[in-house]
N, CA, C and O atoms as CSV, one atom per row, in Angstrom:
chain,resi,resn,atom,element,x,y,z
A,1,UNK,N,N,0.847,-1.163,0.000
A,1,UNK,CA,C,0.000,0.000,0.000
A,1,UNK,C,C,0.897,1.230,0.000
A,1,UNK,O,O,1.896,1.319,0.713
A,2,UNK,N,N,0.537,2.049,-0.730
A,2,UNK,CA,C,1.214,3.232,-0.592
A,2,UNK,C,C,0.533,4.478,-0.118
A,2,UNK,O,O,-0.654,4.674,0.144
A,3,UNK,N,N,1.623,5.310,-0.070
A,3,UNK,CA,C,0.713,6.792,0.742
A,3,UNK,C,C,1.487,8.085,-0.394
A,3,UNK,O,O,2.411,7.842,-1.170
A,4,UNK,N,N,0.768,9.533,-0.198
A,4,UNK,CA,C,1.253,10.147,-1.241
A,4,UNK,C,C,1.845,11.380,0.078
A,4,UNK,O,O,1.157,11.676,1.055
A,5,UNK,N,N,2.627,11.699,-0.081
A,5,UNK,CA,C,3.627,13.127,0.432
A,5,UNK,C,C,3.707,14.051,-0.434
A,5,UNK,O,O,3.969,13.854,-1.620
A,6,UNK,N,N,3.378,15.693,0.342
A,6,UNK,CA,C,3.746,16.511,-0.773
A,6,UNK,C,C,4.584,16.265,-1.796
A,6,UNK,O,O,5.603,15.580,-1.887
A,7,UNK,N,N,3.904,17.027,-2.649
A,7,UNK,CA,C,5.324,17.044,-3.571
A,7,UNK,C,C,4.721,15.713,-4.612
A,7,UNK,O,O,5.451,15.509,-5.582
A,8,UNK,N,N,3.583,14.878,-4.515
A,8,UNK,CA,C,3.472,13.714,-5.387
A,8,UNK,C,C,4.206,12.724,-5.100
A,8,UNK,O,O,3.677,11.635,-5.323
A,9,UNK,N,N,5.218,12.705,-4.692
A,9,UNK,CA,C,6.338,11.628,-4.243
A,9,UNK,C,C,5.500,10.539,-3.277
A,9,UNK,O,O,5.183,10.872,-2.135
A,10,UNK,N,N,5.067,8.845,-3.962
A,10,UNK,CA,C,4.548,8.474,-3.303
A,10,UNK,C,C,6.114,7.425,-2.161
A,10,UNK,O,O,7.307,7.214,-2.382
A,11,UNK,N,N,5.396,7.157,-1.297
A,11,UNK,CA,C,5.980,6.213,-0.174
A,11,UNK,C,C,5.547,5.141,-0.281
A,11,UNK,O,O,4.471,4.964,-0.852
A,12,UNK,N,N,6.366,3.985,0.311
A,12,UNK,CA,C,6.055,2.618,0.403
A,12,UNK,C,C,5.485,2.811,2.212
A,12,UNK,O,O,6.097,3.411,3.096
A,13,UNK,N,N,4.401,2.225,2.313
A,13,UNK,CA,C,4.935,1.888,4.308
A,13,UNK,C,C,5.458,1.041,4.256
A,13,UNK,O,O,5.321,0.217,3.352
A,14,UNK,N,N,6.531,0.904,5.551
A,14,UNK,CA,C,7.011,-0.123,6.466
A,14,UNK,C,C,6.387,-1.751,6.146
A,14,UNK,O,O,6.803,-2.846,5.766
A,15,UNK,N,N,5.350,-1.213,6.498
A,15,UNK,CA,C,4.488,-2.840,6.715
A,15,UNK,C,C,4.155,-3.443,5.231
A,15,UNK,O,O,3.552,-4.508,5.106
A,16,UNK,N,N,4.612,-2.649,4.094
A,16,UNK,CA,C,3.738,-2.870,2.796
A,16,UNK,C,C,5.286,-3.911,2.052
A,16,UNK,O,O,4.994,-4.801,1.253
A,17,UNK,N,N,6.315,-3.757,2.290
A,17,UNK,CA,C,7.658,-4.488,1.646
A,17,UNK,C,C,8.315,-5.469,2.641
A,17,UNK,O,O,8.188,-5.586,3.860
A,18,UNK,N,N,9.075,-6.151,1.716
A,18,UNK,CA,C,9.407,-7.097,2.565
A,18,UNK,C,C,11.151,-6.615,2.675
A,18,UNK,O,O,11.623,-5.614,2.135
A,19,UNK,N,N,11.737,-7.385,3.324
A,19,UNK,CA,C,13.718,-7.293,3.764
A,19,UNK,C,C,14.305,-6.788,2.581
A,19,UNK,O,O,14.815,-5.668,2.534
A,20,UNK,N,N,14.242,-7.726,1.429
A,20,UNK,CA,C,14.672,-7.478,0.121
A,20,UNK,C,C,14.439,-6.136,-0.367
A,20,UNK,O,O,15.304,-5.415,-0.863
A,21,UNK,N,N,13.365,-5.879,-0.218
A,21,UNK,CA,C,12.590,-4.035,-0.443
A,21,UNK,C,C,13.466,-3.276,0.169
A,21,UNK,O,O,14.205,-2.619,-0.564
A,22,UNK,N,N,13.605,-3.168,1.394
A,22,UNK,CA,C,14.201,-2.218,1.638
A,22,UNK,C,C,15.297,-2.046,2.169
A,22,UNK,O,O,15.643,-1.237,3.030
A,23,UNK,N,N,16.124,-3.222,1.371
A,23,UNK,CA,C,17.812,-2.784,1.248
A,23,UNK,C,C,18.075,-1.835,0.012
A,23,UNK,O,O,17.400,-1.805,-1.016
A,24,UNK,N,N,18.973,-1.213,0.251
A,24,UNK,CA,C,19.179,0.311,-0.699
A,24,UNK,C,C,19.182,-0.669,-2.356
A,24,UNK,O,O,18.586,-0.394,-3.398
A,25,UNK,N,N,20.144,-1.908,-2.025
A,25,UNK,CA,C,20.671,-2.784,-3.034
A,25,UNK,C,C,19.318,-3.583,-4.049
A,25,UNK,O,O,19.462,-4.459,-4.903
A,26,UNK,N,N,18.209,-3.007,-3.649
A,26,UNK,CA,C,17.088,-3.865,-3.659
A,26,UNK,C,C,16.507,-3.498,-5.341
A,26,UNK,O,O,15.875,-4.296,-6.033
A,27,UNK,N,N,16.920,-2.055,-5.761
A,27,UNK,CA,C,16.682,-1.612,-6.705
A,27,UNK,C,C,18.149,-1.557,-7.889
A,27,UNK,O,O,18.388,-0.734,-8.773
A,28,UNK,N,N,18.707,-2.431,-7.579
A,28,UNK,CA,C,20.058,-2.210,-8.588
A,28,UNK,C,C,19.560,-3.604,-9.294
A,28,UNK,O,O,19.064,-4.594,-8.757
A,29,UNK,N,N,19.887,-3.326,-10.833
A,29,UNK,CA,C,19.486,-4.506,-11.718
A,29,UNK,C,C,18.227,-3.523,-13.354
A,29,UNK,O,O,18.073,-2.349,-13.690
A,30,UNK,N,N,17.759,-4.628,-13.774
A,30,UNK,CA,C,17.245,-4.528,-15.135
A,30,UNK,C,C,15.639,-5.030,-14.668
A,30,UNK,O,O,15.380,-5.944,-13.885
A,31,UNK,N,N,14.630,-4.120,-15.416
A,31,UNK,CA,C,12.946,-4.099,-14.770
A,31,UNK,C,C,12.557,-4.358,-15.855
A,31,UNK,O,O,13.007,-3.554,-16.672
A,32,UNK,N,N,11.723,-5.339,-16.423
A,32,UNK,CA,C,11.286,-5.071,-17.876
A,32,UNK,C,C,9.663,-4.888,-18.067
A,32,UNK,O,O,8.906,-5.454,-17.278
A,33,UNK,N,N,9.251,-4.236,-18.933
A,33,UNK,CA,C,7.520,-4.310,-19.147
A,33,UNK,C,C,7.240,-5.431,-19.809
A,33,UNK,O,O,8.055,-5.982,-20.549
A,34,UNK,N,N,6.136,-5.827,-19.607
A,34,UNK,CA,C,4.727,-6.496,-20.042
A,34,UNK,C,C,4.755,-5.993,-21.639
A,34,UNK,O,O,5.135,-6.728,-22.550
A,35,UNK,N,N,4.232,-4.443,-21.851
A,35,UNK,CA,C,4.325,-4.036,-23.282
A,35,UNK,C,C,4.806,-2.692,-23.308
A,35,UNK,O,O,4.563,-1.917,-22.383
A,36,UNK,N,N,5.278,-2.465,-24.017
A,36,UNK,CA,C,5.698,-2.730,-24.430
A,36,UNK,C,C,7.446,-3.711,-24.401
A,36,UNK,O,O,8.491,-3.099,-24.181
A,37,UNK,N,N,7.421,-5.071,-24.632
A,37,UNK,CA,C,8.369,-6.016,-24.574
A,37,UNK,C,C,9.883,-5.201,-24.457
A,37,UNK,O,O,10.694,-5.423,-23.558
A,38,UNK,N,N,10.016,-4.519,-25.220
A,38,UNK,CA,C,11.130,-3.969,-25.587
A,38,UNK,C,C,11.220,-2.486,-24.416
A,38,UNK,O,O,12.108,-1.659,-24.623
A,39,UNK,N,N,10.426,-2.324,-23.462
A,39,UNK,CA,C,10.335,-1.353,-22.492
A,39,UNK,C,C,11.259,-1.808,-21.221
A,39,UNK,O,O,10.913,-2.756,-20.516
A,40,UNK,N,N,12.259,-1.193,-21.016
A,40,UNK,CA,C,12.707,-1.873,-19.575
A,40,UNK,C,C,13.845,-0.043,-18.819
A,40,UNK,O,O,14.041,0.951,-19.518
A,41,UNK,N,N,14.183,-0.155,-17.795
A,41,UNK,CA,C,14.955,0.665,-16.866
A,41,UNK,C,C,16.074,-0.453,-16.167
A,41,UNK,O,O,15.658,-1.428,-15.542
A,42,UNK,N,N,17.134,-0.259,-16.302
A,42,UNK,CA,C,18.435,-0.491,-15.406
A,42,UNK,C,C,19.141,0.852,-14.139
A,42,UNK,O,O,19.420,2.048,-14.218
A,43,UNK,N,N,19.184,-0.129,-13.136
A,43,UNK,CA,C,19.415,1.133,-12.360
A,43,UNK,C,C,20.777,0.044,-11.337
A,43,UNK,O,O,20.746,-0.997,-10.681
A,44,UNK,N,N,21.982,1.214,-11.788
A,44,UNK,CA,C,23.156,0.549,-11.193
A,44,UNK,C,C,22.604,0.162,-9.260
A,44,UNK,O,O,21.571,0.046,-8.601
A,45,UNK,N,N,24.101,0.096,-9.081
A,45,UNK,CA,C,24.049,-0.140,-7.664
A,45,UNK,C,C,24.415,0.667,-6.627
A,45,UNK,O,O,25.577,0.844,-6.263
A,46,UNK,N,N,22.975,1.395,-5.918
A,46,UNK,CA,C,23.148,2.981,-5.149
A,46,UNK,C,C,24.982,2.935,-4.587
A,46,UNK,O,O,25.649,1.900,-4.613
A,47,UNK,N,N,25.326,3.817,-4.279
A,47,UNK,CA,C,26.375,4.142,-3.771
A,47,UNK,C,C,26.059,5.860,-2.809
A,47,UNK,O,O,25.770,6.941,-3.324
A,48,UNK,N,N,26.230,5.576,-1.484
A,48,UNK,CA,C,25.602,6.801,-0.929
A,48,UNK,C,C,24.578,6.996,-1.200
A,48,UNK,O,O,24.592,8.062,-1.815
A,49,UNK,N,N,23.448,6.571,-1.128
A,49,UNK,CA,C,22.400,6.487,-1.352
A,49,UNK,C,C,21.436,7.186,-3.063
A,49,UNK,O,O,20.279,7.498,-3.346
A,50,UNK,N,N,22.977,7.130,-3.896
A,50,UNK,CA,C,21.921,7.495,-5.407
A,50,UNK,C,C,22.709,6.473,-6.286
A,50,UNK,O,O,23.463,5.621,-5.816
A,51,UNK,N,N,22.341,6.729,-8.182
A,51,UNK,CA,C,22.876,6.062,-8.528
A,51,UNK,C,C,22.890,6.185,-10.295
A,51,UNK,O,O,22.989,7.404,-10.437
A,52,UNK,N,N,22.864,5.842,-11.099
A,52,UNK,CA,C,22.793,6.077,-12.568
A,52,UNK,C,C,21.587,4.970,-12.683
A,52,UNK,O,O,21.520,3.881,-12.114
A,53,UNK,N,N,20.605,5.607,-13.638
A,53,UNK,CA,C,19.324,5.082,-14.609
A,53,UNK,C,C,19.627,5.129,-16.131
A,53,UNK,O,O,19.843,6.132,-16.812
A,54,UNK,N,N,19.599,3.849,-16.512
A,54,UNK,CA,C,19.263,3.823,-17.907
A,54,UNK,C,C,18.066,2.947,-18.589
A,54,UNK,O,O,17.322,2.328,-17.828
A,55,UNK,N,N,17.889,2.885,-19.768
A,55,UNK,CA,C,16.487,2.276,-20.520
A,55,UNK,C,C,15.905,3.015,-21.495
A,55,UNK,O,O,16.174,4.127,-21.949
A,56,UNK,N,N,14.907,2.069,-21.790
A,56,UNK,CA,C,13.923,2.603,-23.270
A,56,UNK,C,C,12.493,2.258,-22.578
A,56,UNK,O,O,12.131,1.513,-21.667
A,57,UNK,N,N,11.963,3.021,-23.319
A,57,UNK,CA,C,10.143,3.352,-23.288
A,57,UNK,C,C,9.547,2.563,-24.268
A,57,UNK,O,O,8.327,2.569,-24.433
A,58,UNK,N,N,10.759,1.486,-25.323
A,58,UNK,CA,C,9.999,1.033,-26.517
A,58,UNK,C,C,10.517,1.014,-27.743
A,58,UNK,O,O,10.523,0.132,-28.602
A,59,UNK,N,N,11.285,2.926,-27.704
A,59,UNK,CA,C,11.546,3.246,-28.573
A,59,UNK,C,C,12.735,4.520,-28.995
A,59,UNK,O,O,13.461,4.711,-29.971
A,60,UNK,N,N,12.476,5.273,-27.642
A,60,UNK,CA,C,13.632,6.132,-27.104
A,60,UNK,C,C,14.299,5.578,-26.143
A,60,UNK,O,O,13.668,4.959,-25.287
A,61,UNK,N,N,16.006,5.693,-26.052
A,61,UNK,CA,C,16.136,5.289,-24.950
A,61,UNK,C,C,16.043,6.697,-23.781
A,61,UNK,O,O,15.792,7.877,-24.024
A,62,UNK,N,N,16.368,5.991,-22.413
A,62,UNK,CA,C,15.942,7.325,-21.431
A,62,UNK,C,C,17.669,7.314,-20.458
A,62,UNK,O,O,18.624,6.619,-20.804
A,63,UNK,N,N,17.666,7.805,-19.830
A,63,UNK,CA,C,18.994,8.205,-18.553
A,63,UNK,C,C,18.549,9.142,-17.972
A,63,UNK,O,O,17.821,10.050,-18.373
A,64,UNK,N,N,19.107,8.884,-16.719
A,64,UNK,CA,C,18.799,9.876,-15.632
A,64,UNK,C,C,19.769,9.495,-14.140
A,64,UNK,O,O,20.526,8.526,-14.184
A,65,UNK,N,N,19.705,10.009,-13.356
A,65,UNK,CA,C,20.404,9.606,-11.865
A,65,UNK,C,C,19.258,9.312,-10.918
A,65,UNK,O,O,18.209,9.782,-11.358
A,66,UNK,N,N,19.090,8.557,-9.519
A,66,UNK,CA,C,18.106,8.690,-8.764
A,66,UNK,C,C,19.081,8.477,-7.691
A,66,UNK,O,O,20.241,8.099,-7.528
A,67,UNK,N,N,17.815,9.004,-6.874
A,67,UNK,CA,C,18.287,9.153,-5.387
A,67,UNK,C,C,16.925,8.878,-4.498
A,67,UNK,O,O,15.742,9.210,-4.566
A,68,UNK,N,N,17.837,8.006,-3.542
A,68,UNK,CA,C,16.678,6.790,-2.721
A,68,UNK,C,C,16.495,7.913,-1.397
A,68,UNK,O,O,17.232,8.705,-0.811
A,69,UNK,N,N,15.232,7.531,-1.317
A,69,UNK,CA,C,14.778,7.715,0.514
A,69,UNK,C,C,13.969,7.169,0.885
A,69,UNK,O,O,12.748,7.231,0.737
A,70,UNK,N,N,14.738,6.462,1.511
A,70,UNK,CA,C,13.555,5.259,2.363
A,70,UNK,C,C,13.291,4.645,0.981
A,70,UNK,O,O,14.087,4.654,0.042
A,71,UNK,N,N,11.663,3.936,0.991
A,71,UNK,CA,C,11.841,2.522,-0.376
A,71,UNK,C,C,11.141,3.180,-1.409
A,71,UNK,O,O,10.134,2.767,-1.984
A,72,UNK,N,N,11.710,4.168,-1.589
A,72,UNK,CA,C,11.427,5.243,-3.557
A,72,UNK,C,C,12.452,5.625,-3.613
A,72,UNK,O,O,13.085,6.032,-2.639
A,73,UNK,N,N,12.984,5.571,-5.119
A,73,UNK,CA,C,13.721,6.331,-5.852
A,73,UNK,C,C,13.411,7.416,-6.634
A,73,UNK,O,O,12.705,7.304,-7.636
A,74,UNK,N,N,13.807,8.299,-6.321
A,74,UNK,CA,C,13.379,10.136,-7.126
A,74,UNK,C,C,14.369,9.829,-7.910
A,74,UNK,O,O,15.538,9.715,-7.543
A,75,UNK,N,N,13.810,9.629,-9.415
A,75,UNK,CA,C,14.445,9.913,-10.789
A,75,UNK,C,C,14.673,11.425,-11.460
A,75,UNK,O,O,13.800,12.063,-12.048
A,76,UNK,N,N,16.005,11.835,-11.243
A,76,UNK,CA,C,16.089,13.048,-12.430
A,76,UNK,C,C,16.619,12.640,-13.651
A,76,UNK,O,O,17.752,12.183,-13.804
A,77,UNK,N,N,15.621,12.845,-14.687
A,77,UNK,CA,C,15.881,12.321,-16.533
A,77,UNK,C,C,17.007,13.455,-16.435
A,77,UNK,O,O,17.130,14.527,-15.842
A,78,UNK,N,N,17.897,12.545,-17.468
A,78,UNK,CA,C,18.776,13.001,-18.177
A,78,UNK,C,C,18.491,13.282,-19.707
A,78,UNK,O,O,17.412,13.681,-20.144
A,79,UNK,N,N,19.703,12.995,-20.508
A,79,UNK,CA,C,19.164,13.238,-22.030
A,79,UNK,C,C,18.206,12.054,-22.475
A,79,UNK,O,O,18.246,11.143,-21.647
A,80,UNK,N,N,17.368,11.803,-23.527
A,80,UNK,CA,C,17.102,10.582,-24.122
A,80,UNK,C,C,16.479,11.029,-25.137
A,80,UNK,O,O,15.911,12.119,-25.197
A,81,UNK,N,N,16.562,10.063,-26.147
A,81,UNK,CA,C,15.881,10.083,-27.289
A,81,UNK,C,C,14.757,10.626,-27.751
A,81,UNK,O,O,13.951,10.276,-26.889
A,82,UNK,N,N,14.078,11.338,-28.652
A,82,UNK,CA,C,13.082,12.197,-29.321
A,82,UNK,C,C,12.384,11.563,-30.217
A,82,UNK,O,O,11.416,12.163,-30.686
A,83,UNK,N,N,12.730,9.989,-30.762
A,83,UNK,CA,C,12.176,9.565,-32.238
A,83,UNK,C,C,10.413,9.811,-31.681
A,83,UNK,O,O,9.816,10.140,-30.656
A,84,UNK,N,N,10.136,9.448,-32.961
A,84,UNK,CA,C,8.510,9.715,-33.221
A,84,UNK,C,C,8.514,8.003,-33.068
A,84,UNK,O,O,9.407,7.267,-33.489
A,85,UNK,N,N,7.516,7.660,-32.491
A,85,UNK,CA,C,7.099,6.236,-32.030
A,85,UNK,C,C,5.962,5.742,-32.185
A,85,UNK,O,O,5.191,5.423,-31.280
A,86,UNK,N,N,5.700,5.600,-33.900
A,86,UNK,CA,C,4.248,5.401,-34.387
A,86,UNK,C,C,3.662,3.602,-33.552
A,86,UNK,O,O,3.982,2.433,-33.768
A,87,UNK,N,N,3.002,4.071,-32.890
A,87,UNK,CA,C,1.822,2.157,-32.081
A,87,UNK,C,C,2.736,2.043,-30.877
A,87,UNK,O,O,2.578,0.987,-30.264
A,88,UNK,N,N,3.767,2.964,-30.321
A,88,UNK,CA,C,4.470,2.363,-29.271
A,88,UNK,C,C,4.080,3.169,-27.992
A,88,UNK,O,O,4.057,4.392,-27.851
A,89,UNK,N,N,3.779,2.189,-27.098
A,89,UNK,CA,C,3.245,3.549,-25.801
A,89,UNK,C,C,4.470,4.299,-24.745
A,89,UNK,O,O,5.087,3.721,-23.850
A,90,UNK,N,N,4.553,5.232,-25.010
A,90,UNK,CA,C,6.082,5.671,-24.334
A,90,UNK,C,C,5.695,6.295,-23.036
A,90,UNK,O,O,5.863,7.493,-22.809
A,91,UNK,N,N,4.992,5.158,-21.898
A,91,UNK,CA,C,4.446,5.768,-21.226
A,91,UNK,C,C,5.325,5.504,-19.318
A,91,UNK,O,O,5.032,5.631,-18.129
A,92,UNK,N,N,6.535,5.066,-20.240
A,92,UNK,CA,C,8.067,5.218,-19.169
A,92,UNK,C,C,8.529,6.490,-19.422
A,92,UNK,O,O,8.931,7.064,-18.410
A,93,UNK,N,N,8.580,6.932,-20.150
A,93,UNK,CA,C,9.299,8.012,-20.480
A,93,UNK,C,C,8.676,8.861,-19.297
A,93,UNK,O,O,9.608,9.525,-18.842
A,94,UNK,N,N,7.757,9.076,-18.743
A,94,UNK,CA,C,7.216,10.040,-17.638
A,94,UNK,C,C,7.218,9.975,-16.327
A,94,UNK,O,O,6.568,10.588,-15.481
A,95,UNK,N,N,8.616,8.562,-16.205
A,95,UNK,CA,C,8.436,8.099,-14.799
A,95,UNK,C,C,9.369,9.364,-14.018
A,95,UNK,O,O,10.275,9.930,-14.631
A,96,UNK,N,N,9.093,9.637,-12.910
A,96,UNK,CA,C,9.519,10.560,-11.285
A,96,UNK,C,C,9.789,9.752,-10.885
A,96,UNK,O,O,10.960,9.600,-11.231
A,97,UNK,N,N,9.461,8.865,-10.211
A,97,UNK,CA,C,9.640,8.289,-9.124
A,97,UNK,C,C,9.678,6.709,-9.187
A,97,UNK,O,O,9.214,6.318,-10.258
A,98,UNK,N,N,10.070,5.741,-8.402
A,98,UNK,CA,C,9.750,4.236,-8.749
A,98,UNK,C,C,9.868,3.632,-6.846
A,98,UNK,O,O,10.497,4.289,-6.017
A,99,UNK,N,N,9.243,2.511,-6.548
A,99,UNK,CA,C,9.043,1.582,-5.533
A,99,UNK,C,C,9.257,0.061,-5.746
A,99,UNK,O,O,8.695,-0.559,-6.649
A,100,UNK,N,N,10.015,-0.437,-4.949
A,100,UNK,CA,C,10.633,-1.804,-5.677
A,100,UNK,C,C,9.865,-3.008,-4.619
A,100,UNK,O,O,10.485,-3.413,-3.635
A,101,UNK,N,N,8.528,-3.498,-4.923
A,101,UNK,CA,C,8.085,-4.671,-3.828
A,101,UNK,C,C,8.374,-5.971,-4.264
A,101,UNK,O,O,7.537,-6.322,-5.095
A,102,UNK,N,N,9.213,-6.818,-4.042
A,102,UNK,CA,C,9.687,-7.901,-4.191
A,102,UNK,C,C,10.033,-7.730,-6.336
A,102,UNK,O,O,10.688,-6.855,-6.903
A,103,UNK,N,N,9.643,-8.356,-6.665
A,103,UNK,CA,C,10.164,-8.845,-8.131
A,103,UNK,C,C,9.051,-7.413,-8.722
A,103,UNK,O,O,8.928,-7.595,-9.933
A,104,UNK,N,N,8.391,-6.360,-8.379
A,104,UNK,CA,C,8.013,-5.703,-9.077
A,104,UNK,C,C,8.036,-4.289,-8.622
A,104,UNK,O,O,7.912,-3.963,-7.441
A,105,UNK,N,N,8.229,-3.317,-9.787
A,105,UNK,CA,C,8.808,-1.883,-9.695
A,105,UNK,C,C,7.792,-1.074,-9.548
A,105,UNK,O,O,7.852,-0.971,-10.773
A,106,UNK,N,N,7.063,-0.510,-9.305
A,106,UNK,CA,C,6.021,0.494,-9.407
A,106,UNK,C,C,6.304,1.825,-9.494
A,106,UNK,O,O,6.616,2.559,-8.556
A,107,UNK,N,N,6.172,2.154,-10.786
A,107,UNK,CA,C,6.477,3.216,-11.725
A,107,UNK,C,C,5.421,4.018,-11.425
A,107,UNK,O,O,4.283,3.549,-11.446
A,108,UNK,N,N,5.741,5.824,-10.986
A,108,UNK,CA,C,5.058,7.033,-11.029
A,108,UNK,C,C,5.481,8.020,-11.303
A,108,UNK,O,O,6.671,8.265,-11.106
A,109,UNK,N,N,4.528,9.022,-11.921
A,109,UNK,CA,C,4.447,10.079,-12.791
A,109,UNK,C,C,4.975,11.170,-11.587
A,109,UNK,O,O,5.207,10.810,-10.433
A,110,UNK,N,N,5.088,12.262,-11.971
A,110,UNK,CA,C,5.404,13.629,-10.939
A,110,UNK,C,C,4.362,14.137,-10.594
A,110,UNK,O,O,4.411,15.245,-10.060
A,111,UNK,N,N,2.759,13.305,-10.849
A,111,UNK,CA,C,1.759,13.788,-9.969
A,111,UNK,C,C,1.641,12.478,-8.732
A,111,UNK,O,O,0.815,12.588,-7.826
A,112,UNK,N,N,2.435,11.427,-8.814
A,112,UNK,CA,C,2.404,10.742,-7.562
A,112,UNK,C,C,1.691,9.531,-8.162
A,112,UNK,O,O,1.786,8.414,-7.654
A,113,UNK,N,N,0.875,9.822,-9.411
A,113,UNK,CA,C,0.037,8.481,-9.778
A,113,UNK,C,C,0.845,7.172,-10.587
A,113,UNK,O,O,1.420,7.271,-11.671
A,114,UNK,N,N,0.733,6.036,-9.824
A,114,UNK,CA,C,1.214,5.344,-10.558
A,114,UNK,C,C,0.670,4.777,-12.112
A,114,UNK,O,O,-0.421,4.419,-12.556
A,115,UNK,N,N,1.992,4.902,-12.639
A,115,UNK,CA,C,1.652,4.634,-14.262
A,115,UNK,C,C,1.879,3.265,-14.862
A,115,UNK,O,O,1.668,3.093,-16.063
A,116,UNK,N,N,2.294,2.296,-14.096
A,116,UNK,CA,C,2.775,1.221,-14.720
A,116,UNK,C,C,3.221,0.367,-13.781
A,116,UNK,O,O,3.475,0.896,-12.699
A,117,UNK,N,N,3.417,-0.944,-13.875
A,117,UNK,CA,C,4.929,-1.596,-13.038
A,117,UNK,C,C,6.034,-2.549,-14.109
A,117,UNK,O,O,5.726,-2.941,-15.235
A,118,UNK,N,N,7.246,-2.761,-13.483
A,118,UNK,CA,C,7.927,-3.474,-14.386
A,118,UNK,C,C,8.324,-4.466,-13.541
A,118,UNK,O,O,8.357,-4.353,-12.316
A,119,UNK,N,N,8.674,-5.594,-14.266
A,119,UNK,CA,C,8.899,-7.118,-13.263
A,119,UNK,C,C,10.570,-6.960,-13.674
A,119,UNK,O,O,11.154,-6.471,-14.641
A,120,UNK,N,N,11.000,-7.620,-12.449
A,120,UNK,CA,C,12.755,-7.661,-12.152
A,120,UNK,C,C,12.995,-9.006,-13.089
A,120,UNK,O,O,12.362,-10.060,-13.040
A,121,UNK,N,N,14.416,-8.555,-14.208
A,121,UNK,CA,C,14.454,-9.699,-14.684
A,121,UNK,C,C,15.650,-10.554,-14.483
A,121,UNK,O,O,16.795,-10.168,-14.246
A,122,UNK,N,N,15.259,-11.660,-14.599
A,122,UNK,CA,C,16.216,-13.034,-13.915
A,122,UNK,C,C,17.165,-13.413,-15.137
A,122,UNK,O,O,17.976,-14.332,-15.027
């Protein structure tokens, strides 16, 4: 369950993740979508609590840095790709924020709403 804090930035509670969740290390690795197939985010391994983001929406790729507090990562985009993406939903491209509950990511927008999730891949 989550809760929303100014600012849109949603929170995980305590009681909502398990051990794995909320080691800093919990979010380092490769997330992939459902659909579009070819949609996924890599996010190294925090160091001081941030870290480098990379991935594609499908069709652009994306980069950015995040920085953890507590069990969310605040994504700042970096550069990424502009192509025109005729049938592809580029609806990573708008992620703020992400929450990592066991094998799945829960992806949100900078109004706090979640937009998606991506499953951790093995």
């Amino acid at each position: 369950m989550s809760e929303y804090q100014p600012g849109g930035r949603p929170r995980l509670q305590a009681s909502a993740v398990g051990p794995a969740a909320q080691a800093p290390a919990a979010i380092a690795g490769t997330w992939r979508a459902e659909d579009p197939a070819t949609a996924f985010l890599t996010f190294s391994t925090p160091a001081a609590g941030a870290g480098h983001m990379t991935g594609s929406d499908g069709c652009n790729g994306v980069q950015g840095r995040y920085t953890l507090q507590g069990d969310t990562a605040t994504i700042t985009r970096g550069f990424s790709t502009l192509k025109a993406c005729l049938g592809v939903d580029t609806w990573l491209a708008g992620t703020t924020a992400v929450t990592v509950a066991g094998d799945t990511l829960r992806v949100f927008d900078s109004h706090g709403e979640e937009i998606g999730t991506l499953r951790r891949e093995r």
